[in-house]
Steps between C-alpha positions, in 0.01 A plus 500: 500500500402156393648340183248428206417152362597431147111525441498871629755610298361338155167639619648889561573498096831713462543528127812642537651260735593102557568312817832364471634261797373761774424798385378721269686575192488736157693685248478802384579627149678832490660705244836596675609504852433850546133401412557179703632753794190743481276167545687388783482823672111513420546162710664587762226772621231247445660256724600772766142596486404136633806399667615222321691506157612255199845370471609655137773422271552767255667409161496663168191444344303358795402527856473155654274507857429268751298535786479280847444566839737343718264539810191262357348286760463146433322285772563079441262255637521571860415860448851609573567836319881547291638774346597442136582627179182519261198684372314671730180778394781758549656377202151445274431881590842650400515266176141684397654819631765439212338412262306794477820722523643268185208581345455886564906514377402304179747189603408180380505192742683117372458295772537197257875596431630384871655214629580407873723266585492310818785187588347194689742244662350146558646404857348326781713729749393875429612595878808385484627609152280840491775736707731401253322563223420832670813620594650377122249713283435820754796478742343414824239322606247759578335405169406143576155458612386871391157555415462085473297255784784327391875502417533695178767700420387898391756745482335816608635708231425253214803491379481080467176270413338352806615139541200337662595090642278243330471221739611159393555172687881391562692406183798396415676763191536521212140638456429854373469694792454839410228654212382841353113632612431708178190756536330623242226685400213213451459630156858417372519149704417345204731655312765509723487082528427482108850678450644278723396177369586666111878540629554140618344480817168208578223573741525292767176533729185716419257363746508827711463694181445854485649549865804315388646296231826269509764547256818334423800599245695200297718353866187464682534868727159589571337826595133639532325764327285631739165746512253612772241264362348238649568157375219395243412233679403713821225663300 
């Protein structure tokens, strides 16, 4: 099944849910685990019902769900088809499909509430530094390249963040190499960077502004709070 544009998935409207990196994400409110395990269940037919389900994490006081399809079809510029990880109809469907069920169950939906953290290493040699990174945070290589065109490393499980390579011309250290992707809801981005700068931190570069914003803490470290949005400046 093809993977949606950024557009698409703005224009489908999920109240209840945020794009996060790749896929779909929302929280659930619940008032105990057993209520949080009756939800789940409620879920888990929907999903067999359509053949694809939602990756949960169950905690007291909230269901956290993500959905993905790890089958999408994206085709580059020569019209060659890949298989990656990302948003596909199949998702868009089941999301609505919850929703409804949250709804019917009386459980309230705070998609504002999550975060999703992704680690990006500036190098100018993904190939040759990926399998390590690979075999370091999941234990074998296996994980390097999945659901990515490119060299990304996505532990199947998600256990760890993905560590996507963000490509650089040949330096010479020391130069921060490594920094945090934080997602948030678009709603809180503002927030989230407003808290930031109020405990020390400077902003750094907002030209791509809301799709991403460049922070910094007091040595100079920087990271990006990021959003599905399109930069400003794109229209």
């Amino acid at each position: 099944m093809d993977m949606l544009t950024g557009a698409q998935i703005t224009e489908a409207d999920l109240a209840d849910w945020r794009q996060l990196g790749q896929g779909l994400h929302t929280r659930y409110r619940i008032g105990d685990f057993a209520a949080g395990a009756r939800f789940v269940a409620a879920l888990a037919e929907a999903g067999d019902a359509g053949g694809h389900h939602p990756r949960v994490t169950l905690g007291e006081g909230y269901a956290d769900l993500k959905l993905i399809s790890d089958d999408a079809v994206y085709r580059d510029g020569e019209g060659v088809e890949h298989l990656v990880s990302w948003v596909t109809q199949r998702d868009v469907d089941l999301a609505r499909r919850i929703t409804e069920i949250a709804a019917a169950q009386g459980v309230d939906a705070d998609p504002a509430s999550l975060t999703t953290i992704e680690l990006a290493l500036d190098t100018a040699s993904s190939s040759r530094v990926a399998p390590f990174w690979a075999a370091l945070l999941t234990g074998g290589t296996a994980a390097m390249g999945r659901g990515s065109t490119g060299d990304d490393v996505r532990d199947a499980t998600g256990q760890t963040p993905i560590l996507w390579f963000q490509d650089t011309e040949e330096h010479d250290p020391p130069r921060q190499r490594f920094h945090l992707d934080v997602w948030v809801a678009p709603e809180v981005a503002g927030q989230r960077i407003a808290a930031a700068v109020a405990a020390g931190g400077v902003v750094v570069d907002d030209s791509q502004a809301p799709s991403y914003v460049v922070v910094a803490d007091l040595d100079g470290n920087r990271a990006c709070v990021c959003t599905s949005q399109r930069p400003a400046s794109e229209g």
